[in-house]
C-alpha positions as a LaTeX table, in Angstrom:
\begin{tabular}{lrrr}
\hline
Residue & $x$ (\AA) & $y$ (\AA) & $z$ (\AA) \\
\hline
Unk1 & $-33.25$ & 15.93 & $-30.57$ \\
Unk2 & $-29.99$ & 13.80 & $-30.64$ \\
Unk3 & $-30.93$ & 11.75 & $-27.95$ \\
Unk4 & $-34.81$ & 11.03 & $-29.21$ \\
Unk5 & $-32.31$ & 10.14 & $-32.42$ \\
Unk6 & $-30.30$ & 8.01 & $-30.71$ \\
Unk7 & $-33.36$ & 6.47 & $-29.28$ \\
Unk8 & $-34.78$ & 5.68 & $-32.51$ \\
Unk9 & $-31.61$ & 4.64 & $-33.78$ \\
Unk10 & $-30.98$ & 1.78 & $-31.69$ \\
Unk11 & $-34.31$ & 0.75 & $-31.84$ \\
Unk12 & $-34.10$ & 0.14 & $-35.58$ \\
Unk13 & $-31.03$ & $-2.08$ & $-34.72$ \\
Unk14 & $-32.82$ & $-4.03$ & $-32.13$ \\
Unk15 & $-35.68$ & $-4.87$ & $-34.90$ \\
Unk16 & $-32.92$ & $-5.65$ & $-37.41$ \\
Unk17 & $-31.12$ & $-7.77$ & $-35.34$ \\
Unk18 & $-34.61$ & $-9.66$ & $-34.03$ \\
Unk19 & $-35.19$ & $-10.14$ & $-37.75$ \\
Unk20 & $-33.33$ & $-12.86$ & $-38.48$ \\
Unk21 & $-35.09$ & $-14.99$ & $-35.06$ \\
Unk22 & $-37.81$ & $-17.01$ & $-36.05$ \\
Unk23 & $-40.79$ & $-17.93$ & $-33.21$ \\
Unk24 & $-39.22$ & $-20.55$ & $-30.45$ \\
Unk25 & $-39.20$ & $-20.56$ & $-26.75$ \\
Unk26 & $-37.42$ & $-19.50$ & $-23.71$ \\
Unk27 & $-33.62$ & $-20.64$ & $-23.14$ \\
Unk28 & $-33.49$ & $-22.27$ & $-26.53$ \\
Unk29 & $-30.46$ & $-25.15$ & $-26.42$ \\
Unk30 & $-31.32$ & $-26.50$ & $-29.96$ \\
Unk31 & $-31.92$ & $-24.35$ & $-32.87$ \\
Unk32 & $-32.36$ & $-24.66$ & $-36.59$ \\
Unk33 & $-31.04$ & $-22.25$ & $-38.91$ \\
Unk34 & $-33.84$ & $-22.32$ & $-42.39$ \\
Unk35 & $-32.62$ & $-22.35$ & $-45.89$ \\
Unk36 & $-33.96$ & $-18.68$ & $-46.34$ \\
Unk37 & $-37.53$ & $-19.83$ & $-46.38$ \\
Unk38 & $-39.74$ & $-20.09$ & $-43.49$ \\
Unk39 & $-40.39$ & $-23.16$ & $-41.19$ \\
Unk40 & $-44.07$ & $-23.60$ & $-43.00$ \\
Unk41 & $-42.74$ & $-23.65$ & $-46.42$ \\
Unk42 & $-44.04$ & $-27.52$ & $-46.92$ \\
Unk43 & $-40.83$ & $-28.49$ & $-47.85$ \\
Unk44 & $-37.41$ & $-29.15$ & $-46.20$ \\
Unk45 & $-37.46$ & $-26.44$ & $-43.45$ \\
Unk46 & $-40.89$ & $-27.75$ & $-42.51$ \\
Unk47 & $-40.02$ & $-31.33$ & $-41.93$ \\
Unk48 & $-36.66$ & $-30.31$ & $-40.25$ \\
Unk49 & $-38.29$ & $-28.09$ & $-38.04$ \\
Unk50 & $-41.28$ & $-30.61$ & $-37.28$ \\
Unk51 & $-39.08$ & $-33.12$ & $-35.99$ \\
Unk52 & $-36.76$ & $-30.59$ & $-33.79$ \\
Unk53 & $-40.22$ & $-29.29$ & $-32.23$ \\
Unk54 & $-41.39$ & $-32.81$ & $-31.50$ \\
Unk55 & $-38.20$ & $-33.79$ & $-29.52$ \\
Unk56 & $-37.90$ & $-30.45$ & $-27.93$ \\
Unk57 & $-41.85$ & $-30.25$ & $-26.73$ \\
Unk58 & $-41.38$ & $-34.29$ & $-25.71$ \\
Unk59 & $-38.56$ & $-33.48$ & $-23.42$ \\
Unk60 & $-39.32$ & $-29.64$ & $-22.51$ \\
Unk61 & $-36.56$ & $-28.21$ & $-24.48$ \\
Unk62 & $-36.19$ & $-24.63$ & $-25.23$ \\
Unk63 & $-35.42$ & $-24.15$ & $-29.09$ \\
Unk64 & $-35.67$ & $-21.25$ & $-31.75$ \\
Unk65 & $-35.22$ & $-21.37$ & $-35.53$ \\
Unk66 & $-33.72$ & $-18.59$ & $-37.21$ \\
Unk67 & $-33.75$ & $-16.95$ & $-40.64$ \\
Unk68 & $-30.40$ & $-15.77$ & $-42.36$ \\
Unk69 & $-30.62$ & $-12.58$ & $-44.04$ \\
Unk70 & $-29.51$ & $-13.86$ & $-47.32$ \\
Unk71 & $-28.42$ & $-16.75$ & $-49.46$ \\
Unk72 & $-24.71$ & $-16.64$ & $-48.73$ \\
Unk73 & $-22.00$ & $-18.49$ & $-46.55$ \\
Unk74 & $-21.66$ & $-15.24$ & $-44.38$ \\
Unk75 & $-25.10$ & $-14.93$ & $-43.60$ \\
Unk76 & $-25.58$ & $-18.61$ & $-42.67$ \\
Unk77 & $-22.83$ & $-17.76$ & $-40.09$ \\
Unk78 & $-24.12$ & $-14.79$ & $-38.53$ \\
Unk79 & $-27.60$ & $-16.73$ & $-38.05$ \\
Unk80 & $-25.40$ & $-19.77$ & $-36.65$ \\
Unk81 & $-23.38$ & $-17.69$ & $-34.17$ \\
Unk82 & $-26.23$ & $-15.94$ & $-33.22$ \\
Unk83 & $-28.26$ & $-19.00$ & $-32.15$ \\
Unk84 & $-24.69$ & $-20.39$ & $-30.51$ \\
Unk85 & $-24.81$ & $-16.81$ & $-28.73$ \\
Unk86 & $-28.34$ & $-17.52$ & $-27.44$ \\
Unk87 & $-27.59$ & $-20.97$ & $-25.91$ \\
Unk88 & $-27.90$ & $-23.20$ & $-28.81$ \\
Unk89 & $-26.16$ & $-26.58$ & $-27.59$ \\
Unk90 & $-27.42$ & $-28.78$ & $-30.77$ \\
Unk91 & $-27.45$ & $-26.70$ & $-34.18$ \\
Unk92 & $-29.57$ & $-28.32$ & $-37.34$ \\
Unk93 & $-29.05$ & $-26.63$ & $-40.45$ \\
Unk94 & $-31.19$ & $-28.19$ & $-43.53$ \\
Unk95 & $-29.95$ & $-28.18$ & $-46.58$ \\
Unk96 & $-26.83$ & $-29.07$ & $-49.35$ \\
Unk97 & $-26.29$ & $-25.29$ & $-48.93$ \\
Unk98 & $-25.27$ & $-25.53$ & $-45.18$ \\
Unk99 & $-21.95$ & $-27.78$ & $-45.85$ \\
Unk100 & $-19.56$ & $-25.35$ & $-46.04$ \\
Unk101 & $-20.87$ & $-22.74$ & $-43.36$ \\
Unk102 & $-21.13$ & $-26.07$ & $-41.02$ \\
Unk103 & $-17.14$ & $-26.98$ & $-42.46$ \\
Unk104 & $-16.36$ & $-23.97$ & $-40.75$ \\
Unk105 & $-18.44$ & $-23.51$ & $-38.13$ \\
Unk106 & $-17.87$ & $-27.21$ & $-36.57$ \\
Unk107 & $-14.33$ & $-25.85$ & $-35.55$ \\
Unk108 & $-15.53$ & $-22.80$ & $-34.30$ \\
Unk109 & $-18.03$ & $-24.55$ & $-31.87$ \\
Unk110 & $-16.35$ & $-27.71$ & $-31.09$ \\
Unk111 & $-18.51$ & $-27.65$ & $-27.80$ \\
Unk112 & $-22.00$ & $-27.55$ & $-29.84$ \\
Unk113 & $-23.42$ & $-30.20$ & $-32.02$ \\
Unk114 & $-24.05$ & $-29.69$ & $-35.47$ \\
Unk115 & $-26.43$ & $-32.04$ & $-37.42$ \\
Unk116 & $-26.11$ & $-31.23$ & $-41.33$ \\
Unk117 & $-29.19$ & $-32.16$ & $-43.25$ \\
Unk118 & $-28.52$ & $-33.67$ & $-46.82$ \\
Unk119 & $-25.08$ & $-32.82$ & $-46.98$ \\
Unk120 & $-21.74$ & $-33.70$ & $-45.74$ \\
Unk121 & $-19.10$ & $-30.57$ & $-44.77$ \\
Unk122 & $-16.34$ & $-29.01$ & $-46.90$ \\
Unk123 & $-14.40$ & $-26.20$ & $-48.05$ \\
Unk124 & $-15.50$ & $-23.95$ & $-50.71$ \\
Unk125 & $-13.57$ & $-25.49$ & $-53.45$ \\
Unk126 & $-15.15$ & $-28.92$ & $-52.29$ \\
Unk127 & $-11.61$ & $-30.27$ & $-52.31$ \\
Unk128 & $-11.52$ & $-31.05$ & $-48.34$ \\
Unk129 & $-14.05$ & $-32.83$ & $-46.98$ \\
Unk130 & $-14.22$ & $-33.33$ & $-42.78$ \\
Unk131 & $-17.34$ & $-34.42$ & $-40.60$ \\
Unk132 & $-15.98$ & $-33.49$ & $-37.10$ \\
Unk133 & $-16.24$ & $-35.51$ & $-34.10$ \\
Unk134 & $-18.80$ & $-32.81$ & $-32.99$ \\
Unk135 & $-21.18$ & $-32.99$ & $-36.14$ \\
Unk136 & $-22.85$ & $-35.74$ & $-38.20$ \\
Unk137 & $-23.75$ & $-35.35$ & $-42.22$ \\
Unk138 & $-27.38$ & $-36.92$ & $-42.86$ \\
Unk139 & $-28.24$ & $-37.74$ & $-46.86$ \\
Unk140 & $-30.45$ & $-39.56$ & $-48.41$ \\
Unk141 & $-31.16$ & $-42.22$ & $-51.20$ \\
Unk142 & $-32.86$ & $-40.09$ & $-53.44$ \\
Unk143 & $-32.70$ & $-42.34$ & $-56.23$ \\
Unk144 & $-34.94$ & $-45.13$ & $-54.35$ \\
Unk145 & $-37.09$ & $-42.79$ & $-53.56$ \\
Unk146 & $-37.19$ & $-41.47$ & $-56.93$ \\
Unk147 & $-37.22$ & $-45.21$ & $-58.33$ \\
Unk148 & $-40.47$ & $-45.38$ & $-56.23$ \\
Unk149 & $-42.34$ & $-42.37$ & $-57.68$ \\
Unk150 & $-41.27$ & $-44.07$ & $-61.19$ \\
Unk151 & $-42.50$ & $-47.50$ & $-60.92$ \\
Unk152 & $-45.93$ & $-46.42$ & $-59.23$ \\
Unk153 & $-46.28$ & $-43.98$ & $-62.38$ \\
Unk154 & $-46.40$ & $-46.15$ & $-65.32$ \\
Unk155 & $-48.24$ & $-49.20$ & $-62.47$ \\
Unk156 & $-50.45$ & $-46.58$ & $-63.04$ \\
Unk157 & $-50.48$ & $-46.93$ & $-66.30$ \\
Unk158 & $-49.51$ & $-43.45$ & $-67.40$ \\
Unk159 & $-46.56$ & $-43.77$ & $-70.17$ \\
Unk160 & $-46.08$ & $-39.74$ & $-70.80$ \\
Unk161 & $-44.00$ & $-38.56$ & $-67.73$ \\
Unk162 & $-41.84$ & $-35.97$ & $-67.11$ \\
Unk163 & $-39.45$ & $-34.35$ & $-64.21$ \\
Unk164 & $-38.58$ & $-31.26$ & $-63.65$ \\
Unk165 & $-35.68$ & $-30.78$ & $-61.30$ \\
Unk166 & $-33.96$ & $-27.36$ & $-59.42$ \\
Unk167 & $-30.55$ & $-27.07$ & $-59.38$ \\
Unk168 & $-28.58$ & $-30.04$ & $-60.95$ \\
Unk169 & $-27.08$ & $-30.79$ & $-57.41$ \\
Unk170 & $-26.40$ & $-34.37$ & $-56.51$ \\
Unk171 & $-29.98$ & $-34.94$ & $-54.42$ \\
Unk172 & $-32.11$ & $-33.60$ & $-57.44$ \\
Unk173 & $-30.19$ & $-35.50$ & $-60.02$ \\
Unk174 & $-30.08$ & $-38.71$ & $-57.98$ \\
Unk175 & $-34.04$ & $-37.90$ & $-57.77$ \\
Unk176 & $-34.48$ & $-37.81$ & $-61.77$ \\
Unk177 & $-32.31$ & $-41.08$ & $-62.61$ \\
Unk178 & $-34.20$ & $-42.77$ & $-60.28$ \\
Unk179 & $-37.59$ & $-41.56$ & $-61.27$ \\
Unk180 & $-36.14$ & $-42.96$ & $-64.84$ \\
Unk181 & $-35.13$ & $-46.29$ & $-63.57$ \\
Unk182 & $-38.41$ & $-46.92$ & $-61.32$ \\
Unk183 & $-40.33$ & $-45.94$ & $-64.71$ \\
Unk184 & $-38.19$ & $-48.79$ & $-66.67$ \\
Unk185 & $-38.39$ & $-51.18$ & $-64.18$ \\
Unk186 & $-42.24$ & $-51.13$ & $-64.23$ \\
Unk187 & $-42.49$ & $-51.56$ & $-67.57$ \\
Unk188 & $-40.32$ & $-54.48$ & $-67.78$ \\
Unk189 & $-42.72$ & $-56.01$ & $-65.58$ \\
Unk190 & $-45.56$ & $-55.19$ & $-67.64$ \\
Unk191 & $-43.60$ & $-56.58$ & $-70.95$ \\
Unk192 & $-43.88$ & $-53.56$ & $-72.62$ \\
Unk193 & $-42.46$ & $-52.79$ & $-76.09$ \\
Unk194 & $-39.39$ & $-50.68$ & $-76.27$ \\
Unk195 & $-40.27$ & $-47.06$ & $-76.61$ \\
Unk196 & $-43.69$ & $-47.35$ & $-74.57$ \\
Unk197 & $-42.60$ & $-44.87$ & $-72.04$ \\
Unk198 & $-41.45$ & $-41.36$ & $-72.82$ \\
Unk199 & $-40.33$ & $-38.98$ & $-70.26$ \\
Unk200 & $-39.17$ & $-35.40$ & $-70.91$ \\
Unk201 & $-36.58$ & $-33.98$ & $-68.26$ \\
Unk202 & $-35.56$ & $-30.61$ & $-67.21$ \\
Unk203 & $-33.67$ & $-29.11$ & $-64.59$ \\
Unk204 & $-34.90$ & $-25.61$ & $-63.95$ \\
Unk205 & $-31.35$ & $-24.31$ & $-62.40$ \\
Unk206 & $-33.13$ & $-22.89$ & $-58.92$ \\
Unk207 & $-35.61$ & $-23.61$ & $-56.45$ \\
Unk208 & $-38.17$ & $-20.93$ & $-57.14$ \\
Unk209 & $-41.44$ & $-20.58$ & $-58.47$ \\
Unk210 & $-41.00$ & $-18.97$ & $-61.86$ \\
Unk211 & $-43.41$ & $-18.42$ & $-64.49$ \\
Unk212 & $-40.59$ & $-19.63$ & $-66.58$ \\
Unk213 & $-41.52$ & $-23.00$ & $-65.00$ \\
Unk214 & $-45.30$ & $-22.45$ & $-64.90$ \\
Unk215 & $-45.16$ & $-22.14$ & $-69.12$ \\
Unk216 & $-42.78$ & $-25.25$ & $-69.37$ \\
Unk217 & $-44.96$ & $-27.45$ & $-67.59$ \\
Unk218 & $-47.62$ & $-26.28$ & $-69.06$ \\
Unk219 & $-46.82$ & $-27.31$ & $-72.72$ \\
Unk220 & $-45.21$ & $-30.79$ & $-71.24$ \\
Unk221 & $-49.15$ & $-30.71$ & $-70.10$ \\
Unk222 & $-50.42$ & $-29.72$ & $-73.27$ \\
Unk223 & $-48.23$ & $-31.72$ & $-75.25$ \\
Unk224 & $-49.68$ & $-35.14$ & $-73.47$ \\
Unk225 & $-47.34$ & $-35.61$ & $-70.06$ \\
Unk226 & $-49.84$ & $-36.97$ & $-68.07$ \\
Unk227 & $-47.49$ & $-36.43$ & $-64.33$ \\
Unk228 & $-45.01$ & $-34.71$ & $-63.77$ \\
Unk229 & $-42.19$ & $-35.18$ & $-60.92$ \\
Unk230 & $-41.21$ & $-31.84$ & $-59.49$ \\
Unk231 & $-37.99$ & $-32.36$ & $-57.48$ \\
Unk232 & $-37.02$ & $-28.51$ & $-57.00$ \\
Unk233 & $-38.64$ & $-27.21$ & $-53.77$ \\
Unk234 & $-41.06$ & $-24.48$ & $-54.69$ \\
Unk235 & $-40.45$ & $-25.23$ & $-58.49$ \\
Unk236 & $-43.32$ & $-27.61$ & $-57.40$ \\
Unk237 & $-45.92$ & $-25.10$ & $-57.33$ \\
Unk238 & $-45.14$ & $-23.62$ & $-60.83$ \\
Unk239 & $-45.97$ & $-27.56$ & $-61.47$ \\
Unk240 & $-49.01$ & $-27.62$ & $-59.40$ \\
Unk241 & $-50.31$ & $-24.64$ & $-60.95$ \\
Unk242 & $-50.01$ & $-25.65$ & $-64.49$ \\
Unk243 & $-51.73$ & $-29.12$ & $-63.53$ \\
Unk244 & $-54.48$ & $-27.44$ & $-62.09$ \\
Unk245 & $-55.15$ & $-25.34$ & $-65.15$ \\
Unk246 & $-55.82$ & $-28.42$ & $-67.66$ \\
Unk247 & $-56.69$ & $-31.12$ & $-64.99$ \\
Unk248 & $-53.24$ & $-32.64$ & $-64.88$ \\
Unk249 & $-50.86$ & $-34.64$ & $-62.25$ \\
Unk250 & $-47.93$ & $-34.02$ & $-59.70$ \\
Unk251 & $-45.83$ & $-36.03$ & $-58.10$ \\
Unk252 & $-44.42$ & $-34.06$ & $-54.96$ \\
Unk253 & $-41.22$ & $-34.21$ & $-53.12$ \\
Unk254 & $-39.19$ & $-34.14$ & $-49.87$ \\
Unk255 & $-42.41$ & $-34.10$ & $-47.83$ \\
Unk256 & $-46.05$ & $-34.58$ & $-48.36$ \\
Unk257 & $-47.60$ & $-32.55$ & $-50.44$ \\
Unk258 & $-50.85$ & $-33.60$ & $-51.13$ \\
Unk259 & $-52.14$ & $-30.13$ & $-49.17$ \\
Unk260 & $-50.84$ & $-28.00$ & $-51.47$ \\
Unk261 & $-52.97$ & $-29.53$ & $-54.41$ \\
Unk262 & $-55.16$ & $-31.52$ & $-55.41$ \\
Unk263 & $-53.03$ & $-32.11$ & $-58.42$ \\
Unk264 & $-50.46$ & $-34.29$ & $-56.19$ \\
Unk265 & $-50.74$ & $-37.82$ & $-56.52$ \\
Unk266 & $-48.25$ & $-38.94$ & $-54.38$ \\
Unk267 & $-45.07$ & $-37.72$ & $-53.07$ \\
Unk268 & $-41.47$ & $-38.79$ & $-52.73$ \\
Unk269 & $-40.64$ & $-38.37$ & $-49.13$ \\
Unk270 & $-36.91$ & $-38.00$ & $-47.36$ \\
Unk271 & $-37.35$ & $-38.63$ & $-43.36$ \\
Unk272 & $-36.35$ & $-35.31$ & $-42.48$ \\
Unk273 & $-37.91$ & $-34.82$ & $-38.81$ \\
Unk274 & $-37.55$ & $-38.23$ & $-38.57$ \\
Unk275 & $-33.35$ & $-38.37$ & $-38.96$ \\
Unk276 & $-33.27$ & $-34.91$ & $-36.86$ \\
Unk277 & $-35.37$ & $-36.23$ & $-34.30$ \\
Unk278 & $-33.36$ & $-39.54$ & $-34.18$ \\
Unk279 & $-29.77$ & $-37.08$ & $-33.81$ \\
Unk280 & $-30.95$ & $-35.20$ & $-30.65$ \\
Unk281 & $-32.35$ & $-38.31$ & $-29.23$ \\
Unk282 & $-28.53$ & $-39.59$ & $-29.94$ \\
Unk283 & $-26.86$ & $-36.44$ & $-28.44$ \\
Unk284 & $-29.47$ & $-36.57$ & $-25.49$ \\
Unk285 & $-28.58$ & $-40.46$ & $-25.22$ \\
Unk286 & $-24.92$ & $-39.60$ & $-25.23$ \\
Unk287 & $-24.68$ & $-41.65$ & $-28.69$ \\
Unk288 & $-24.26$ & $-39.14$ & $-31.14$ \\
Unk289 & $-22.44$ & $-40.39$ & $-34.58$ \\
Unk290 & $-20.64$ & $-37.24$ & $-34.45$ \\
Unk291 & $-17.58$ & $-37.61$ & $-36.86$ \\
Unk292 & $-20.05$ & $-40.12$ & $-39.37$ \\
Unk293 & $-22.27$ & $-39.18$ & $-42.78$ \\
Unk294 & $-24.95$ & $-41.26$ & $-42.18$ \\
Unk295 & $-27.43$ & $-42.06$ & $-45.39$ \\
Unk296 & $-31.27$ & $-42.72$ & $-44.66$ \\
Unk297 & $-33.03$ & $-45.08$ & $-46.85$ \\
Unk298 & $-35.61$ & $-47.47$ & $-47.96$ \\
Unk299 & $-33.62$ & $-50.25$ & $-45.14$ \\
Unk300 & $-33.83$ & $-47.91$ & $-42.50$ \\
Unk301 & $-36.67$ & $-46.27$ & $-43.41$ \\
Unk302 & $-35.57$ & $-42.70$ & $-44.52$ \\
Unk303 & $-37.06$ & $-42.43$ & $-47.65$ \\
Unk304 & $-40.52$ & $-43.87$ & $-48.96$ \\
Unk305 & $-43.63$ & $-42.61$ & $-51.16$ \\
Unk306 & $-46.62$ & $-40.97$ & $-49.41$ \\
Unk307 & $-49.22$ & $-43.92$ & $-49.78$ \\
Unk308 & $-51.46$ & $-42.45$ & $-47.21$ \\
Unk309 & $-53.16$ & $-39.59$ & $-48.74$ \\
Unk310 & $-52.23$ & $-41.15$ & $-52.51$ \\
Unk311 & $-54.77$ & $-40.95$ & $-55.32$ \\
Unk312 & $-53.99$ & $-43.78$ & $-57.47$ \\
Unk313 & $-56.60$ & $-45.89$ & $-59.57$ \\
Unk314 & $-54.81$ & $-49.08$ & $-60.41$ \\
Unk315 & $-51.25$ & $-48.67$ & $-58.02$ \\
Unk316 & $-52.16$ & $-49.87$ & $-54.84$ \\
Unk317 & $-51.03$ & $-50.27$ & $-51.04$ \\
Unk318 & $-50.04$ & $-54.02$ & $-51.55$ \\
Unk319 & $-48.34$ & $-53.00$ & $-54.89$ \\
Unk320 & $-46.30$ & $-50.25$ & $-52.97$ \\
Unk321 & $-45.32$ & $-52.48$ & $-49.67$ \\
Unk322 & $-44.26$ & $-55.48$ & $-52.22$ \\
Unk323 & $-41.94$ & $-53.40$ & $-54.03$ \\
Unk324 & $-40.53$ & $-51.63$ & $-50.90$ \\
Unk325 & $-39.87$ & $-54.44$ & $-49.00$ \\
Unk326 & $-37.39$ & $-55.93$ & $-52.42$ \\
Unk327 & $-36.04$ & $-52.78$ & $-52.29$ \\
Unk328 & $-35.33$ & $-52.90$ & $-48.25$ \\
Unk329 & $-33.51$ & $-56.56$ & $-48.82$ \\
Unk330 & $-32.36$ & $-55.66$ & $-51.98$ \\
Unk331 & $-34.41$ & $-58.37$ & $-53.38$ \\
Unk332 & $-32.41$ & $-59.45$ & $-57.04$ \\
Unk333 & $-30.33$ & $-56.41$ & $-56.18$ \\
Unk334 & $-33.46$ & $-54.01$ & $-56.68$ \\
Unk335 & $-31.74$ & $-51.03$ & $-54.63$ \\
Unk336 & $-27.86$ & $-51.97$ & $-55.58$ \\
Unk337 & $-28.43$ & $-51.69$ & $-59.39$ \\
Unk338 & $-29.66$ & $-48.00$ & $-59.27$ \\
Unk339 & $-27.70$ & $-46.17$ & $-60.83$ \\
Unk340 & $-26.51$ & $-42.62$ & $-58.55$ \\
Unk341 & $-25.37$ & $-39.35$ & $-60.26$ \\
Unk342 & $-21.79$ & $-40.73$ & $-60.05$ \\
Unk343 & $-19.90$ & $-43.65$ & $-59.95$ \\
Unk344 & $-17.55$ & $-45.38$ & $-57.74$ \\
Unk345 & $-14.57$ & $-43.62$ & $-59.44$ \\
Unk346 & $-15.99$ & $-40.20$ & $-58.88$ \\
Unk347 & $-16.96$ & $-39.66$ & $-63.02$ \\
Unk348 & $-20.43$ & $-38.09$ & $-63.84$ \\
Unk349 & $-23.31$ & $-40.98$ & $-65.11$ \\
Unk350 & $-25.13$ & $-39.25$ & $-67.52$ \\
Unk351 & $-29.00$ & $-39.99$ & $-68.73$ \\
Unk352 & $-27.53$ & $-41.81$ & $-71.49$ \\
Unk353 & $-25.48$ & $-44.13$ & $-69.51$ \\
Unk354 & $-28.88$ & $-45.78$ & $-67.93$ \\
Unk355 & $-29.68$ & $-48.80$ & $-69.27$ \\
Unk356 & $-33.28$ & $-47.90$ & $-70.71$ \\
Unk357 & $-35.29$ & $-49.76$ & $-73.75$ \\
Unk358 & $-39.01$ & $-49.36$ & $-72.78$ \\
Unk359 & $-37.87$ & $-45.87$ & $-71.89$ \\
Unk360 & $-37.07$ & $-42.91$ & $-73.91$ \\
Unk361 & $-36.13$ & $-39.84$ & $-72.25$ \\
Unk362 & $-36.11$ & $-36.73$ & $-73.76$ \\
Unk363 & $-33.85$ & $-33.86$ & $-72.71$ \\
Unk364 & $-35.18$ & $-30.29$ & $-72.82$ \\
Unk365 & $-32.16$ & $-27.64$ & $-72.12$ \\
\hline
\end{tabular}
């Protein structure tokens, strides 16, 4: 009886300890640790994980994502070491959350690679910051992207808009004031009157689908927002499913969306395969940035707005291309006079601080 026990015992562990392995292949050298959520979640674990299986199938590299147990420093660890444990050579990690697990674990490894997905390593108190030679920190320029999704709204010709963030963390917000400043822009071209644009903006303050959200967007919907921006991972299909109910619009984010509803108009896209797949080709080419915190954007293409599967009326491909290609040059400073969550001294820019006339944006708390 003890030993049929003991049996059964250690089986358990084996299943609890396989738990937290996602599907991958034989002698896996590069591994991705997910954000909690799975690798077909549509949104940032997806496109990190597309772009790892692409180089790895291209080159016949073994590779295996994993799934932490929970949402915690500790557990991002465990799921690290484990993959480190199983050969990992290269780990990707997606997601702001990852810094300071990757803070530590960069000195723990210095033999593997570790490529950080928007976000750059630190302590827990965020008061040291180090990118070691072994790791590189990828972000992006949220707020061109976000600039993008603005401008092609009111193009449209829509004037109610709204966005509704996650978390307040610097990629959301850097999302929002851009959405604002693309929507300003556009109407400046258009010579509208002040006060022709009205957005309402929320941030959520997580990245879950909550009825909460569902009834907010809702009576945005109800109340006349014709599109709203959902920058808050699967806060987007509380969005989605309020637009669906009374026929209304979504703009979707970090990858493209336009799957998950019909509702999605266009979406605000970060190159996530693209930047991992361009780190292991850099670590396989014995040119890995390790030690840098690289930024993807419009000049490098690393950010841009899904045109292909778009359903705009009036906002068209030649529209989009004319505008990206200012804001690639900078074209009368189109991408240098956004204005990011902070300053150059380090002090928060508020909504207020934009400078806004044909917009008025209304906070909801």
């Amino acid at each position: 009886m003890k030993k049929i026990l003991a049996l059964a015992m250690a089986a358990m562990l084996a299943l609890t300890l396989f738990a937290g392995c996602g599907a991958g292949s034989s002698n896996p050298e590069l591994a991705l640790i997910t954000d909690i959520g799975t690798i077909d979640d549509k949104s940032f674990n997806q496109g990190a994980w597309e772009g790892l299986v692409k180089y790895a199938e291209e080159h016949d590299i073994g590779h295996q994502y994993y799934q932490p147990t929970e949402k915690s420093t500790t557990a991002y660890l465990e799921s690290i070491d484990q993959a480190i444990q199983n050969g990992a050579k290269v780990v990707v990690t997606p997601g702001y959350l990852f810094e300071e697990p990757v803070f530590i674990a960069q000195d723990q490894h210095p033999d593997v690679k570790f490529i950080l997905i928007d976000g750059n390593p630190h302590d827990a108190e965020y008061k040291e910051f180090k990118t070691a030679d072994n790791t590189v920190g990828i972000t992006f320029a949220e707020d061109q992207v976000g600039f993008l999704a603005g401008y092609a709204a009111v193009k449209e010709g829509m004037t109610k808009l709204g966005f509704m963030g996650g978390m307040a963390v610097p990629a959301v917000v850097k999302y929002g004031y851009g959405f604002v400043q693309g929507a300003e822009y556009a109407a400046q071209e258009l010579g509208m009157a002040d006060g022709s644009i009205e957005i309402v903006y929320n941030y959520t303050g997580g990245f879950d689908a909550t009825p909460e959200a569902q009834n907010q967007a809702a009576a945005w919907y109800n109340n006349g927002t014709e599109v709203i921006f959902a920058a808050g991972g699967a806060v987007g299909n509380s969005v989605m499913a309020a637009a669906e109910a009374v026929g209304a619009k979504v703009i979707g984010v970090d990858v493209d969306q336009s799957v998950e509803s019909d509702t999605v108009i266009t979406s605000a896209l970060k190159g996530l395969g693209v930047s991992v797949y361009d780190m292991l080709k850099a670590v396989y080419d014995n040119s890995f940035p390790g030690g840098q915190n690289l930024v993807f954007d419009a000049a490098n293409n690393g950010v841009s707005l899904a045109m292909d599967t778009a359903k705009f009326d009036k906002f068209t491909k030649a529209d989009y291309d004319t505008l990206f290609a200012a804001m690639q040059n900078d074209t009368d400073g189109i991408s240098s006079s956004i204005l990011k969550n902070v300053d150059e001294n380090g002090k928060d820019v508020m909504l207020s601080d934009l400078p806004l006339k044909a917009v008025v944006v209304t906070e909801v708390k």
